[in-house]
N, C-alpha and C positions, 0 to 999 in steps of 0.2 A: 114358324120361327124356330133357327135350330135351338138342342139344348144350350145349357151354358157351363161352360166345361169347368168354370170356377164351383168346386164345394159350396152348397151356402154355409158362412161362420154360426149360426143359429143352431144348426144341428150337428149330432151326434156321427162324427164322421168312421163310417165302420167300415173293418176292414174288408177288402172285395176278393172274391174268388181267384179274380185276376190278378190280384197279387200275390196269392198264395200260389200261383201257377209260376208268375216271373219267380217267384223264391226258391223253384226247383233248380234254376240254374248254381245258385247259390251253393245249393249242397254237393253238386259235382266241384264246384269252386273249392272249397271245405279241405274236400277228400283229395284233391289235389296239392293244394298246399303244404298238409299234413305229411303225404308222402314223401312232397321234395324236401321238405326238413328233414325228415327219415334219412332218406338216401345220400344229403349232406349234413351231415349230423356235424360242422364247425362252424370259427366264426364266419366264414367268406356266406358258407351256407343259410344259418341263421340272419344274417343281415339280409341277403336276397328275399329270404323268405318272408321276414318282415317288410321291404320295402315291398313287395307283390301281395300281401294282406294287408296293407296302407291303400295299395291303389283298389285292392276286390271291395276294402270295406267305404272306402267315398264311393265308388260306382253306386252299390246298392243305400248307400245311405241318401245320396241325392235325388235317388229315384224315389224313396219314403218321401224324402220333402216334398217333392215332386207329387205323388197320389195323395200328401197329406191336403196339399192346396185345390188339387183338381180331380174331378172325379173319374174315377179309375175306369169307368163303364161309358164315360165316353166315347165316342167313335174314332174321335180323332187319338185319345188318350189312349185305348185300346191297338191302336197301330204301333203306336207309339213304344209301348210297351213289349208289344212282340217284336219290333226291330232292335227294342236294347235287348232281350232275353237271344235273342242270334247272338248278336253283338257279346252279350256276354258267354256267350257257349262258346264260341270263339276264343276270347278271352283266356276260360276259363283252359279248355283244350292247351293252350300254349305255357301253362303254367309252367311246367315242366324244363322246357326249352326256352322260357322267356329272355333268360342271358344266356343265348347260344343263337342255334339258327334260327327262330320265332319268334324273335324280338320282333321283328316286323307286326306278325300275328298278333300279339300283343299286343304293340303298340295302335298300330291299327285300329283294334279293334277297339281297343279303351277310349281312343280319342274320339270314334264314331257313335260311340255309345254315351259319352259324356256331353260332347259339343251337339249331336243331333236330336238328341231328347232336349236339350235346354233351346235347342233354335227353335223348335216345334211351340214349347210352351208359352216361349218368349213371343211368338206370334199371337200365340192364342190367348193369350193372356196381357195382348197390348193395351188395349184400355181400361185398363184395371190397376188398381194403387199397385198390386202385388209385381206388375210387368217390370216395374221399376228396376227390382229386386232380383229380375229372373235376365233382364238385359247386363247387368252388373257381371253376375254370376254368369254369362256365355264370354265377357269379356275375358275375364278371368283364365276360362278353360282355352279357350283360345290362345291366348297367352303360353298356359301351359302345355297346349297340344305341339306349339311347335317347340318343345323341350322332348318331350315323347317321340316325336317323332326324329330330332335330331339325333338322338341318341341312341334309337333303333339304325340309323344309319352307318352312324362311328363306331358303335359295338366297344366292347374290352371296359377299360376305363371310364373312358368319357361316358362310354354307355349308362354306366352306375351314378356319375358324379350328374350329369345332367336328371336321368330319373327323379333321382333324388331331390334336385332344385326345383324341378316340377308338380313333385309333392309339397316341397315346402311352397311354393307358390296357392298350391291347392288348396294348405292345412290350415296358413297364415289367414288365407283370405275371408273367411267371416270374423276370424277377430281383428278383422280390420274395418270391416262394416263393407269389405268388397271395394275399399274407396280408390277411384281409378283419376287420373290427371282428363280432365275437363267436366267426366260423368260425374264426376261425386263419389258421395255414398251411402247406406242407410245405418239404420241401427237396430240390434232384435225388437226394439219396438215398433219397427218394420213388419217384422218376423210373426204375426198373431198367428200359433199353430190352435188345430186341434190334439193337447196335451196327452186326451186318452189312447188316440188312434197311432201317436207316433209311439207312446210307451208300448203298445200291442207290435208294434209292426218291429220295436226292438227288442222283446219278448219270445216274438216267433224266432230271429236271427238266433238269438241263445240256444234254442230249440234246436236249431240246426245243424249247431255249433256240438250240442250234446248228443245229437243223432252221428255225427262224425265217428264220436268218442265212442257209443256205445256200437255203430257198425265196426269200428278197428277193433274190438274184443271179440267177437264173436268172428270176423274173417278171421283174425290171428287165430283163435282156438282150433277153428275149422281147419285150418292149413298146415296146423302144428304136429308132425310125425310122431311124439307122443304125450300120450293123455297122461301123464302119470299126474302124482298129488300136489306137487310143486305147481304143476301148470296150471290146471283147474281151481288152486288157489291166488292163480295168479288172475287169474280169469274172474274168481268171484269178489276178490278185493278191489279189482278195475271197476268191476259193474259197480259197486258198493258204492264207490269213489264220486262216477259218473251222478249216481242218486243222490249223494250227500251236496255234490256240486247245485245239482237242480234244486234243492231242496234251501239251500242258501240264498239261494236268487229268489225263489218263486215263493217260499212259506212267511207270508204276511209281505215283504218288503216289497216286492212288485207289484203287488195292486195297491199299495198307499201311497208307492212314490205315484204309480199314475194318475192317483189320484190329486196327487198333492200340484201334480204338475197341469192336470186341466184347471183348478181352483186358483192356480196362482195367475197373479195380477201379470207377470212377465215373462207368459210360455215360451216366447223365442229366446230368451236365454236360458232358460232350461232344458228345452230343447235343443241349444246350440252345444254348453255343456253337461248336462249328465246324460244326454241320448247319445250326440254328432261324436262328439270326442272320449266320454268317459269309458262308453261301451268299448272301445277299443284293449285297453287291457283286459276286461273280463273274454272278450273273443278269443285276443291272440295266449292267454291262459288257457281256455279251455282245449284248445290247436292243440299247443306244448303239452299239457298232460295226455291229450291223446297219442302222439307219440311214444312219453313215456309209457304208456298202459302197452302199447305195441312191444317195445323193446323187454319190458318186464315177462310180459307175457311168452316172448319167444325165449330166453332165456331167465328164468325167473331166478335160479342160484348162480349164474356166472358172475363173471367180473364183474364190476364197477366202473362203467368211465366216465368221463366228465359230463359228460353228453349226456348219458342216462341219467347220473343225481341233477343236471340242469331243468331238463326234460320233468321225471318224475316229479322232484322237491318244488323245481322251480313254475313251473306250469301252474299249480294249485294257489302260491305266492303270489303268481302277477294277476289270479284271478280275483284274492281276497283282498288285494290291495286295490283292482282296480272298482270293487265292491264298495271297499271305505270309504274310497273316492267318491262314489256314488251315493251312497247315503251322506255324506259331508255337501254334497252341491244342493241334495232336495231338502234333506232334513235340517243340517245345518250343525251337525255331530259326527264322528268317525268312533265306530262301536269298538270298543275296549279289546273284545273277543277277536276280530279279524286282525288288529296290530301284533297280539299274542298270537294268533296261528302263525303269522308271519314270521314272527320271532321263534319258533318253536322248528319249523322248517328250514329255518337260515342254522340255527344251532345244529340239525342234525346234519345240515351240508355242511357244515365246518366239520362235524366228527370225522365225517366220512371225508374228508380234503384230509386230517390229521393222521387218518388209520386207515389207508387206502387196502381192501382186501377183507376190514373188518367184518361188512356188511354188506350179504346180497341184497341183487336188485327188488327182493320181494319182501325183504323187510322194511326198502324204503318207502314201499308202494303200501307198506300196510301204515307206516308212520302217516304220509299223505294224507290216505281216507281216514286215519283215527283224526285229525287234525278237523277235516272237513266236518266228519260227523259230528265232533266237540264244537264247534262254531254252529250248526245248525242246531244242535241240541241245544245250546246255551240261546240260540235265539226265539226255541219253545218256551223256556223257563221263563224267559224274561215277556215274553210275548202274553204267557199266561198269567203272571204276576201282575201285567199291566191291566189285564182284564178285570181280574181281582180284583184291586185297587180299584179300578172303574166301577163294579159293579158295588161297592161296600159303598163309594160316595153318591 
């Protein structure tokens, strides 16, 4: 009798080898994206960039739902896995050119990746409550693959405006319950994840996201014609930065929200929002300060341009906000300390909008990580306070 590719819900769903292999594509994905910001450092740029980190981060986010449900060491799942990791290399490869000549590549590749992993599951996973869910969810991409693909056809305009409606087709569709005219729809009480495995497997993404950050400082250093005191300070405030970041995420708050979220009575809406969606700002934060840590680094006393205080100031912003957010969906609080970072980094971009010339780029990178470090630090105090408190009663 073959295995059964459905997880059983009873146990402890751990993360598999093979998905730390499919996550290698990821990091090349990363380091792509990061560049083409770089190299279009405005709004035409920035917008592209985000809509092509919308589509990298559902690809791989549907493939987590995907091994959270079925077991990743399947045989069938194991194919399955290494035709999306092509598919994504692919992908990943065209970032660059995605609105130019490789839109095709792109598109291609994302539809084959999206609609063929879900046709696969959707078979194998036909008699089972879950199929329901997963036929829904191919209707869906479908739908949106022929936007992908129109749009890789017409190029220019249409190219961007149709992309874009293909996302939102994409983004809309579990807060819709997936609900299609005849199919129906479900509801995250559909949705029963393993809580811990999904929080691991968005855990590792961050990891990826911070390994970007911390290889762009070290190529920039290596590549930099001279080591003088500016740079190598530029260098050690970027790392400082990248650590204060990690340390935000991962010291106490990431293993209680997993926890909180295997415990909780309605894992598919917390996994729908503070994994599927919330993760998204903390990702494309940590992108954007990589960036800035690049442009600081290569220049640490020159100008000032918009792009760098966006980059620098702003990058570290969308991370702490998209954090708050994150602690506001699990815990059901938005922590005092991450509004005031926020607020503390928006002030020093207004200075420097006020006083353009005022402030090199390596002052603003050092405001950054004091900001970071002050929020992690403030969340030791309070973290040990609370122990305190626990341990006196």
């Amino acid at each position: 009798m073959p295995a059964p590719i459905l997880r059983p819900r009873g146990e402890v769903a751990r993360v598999m080898p093979v998905e730390l292999f499919f996550d290698l594509v990821y990091v090349f994905a990363i380091t792509q994206l990061s560049h083409l910001l770089l190299n279009h450092l405005d709004a035409a740029g920035a917008a592209q960039t985000l809509l092509l980190t919308l589509a990298v981060w559902w690809a791989w986010m549907y493939t987590t739902w995907t091994t959270n449900y079925c077991d990743p060491d399947h045989p069938v799942l194991r194919l399955t896995l290494t035709g999306a990791m092509l598919a994504g290399l692919v992908m990943a490869a065209a970032l660059p050119q995605a609105f130019g000549p490789r839109a095709w590549w792109f598109a291609g590749a994302y539809v084959a990746l999206q609609v063929g992993r879900t046709v696969v599951v959707t078979v194998a996973a036909r008699a089972f409550p879950i199929g329901r869910t997963f036929r829904l969810v191919l209707a869906y991409h479908v739908v949106s693959a022929v936007l992908w693909i129109a749009g890789a056809a017409l190029g220019g305009t249409a190219q961007a405006v149709l992309w874009t409606a293909a996302l939102l087709v994409e983004y809309t569709a579990p807060w819709l319950g997936y609900r299609m005219p005849i199919l129906g729809g479900v509801t995250p009480a559909d949705w029963t994840i393993d809580g811990a495995h999904m929080a691991e497997r968005c855990q590792l993404f961050v990891i990826i996201a911070l390994g970007e950050s911390v290889l762009v400082t070290g190529v920039t250093l290596a590549e930099h014609p001279h080591l003088d005191a500016a740079t190598v300070a530029a260098f050690t405030v970027a790392f400082l930065a990248s650590v204060a970041t990690w340390w935000v995420y991962f010291h106490q708050t990431a293993e209680k929200a997993a926890e909180a979220t295997a415990q909780s009575s309605d894992t598919g809406r917390l996994g729908r929002s503070a994994y599927t969606y919330i993760h998204i700002p903390m990702v494309a934060g940590i992108i954007v300060a990589a960036v800035g840590d690049e442009l600081v680094i290569a220049h640490p006393l020159g100008g000032v341009s918009a792009g760098t205080v966006l980059t620098v100031l702003g990058g570290p912003a969308l991370f702490l906000a998209g954090h708050a957010l994150f602690q506001k969906a699990v815990f059901g609080r938005v922590p005092a300390n991450r509004v005031a970072g926020i607020g503390v980094l928006a002030a020093a971009g207004l200075l420097v909008a006020l006083a353009p010339g005022l402030v090199p780029p390596l002052v603003l990178a050092v405001v950054a990580a004091l900001v970071l470090a002050a929020v992690a630090a403030t969340d030791m105090v309070r973290g040990r306070s609370r122990a305190t408190a626990g341990l006196a009663s």
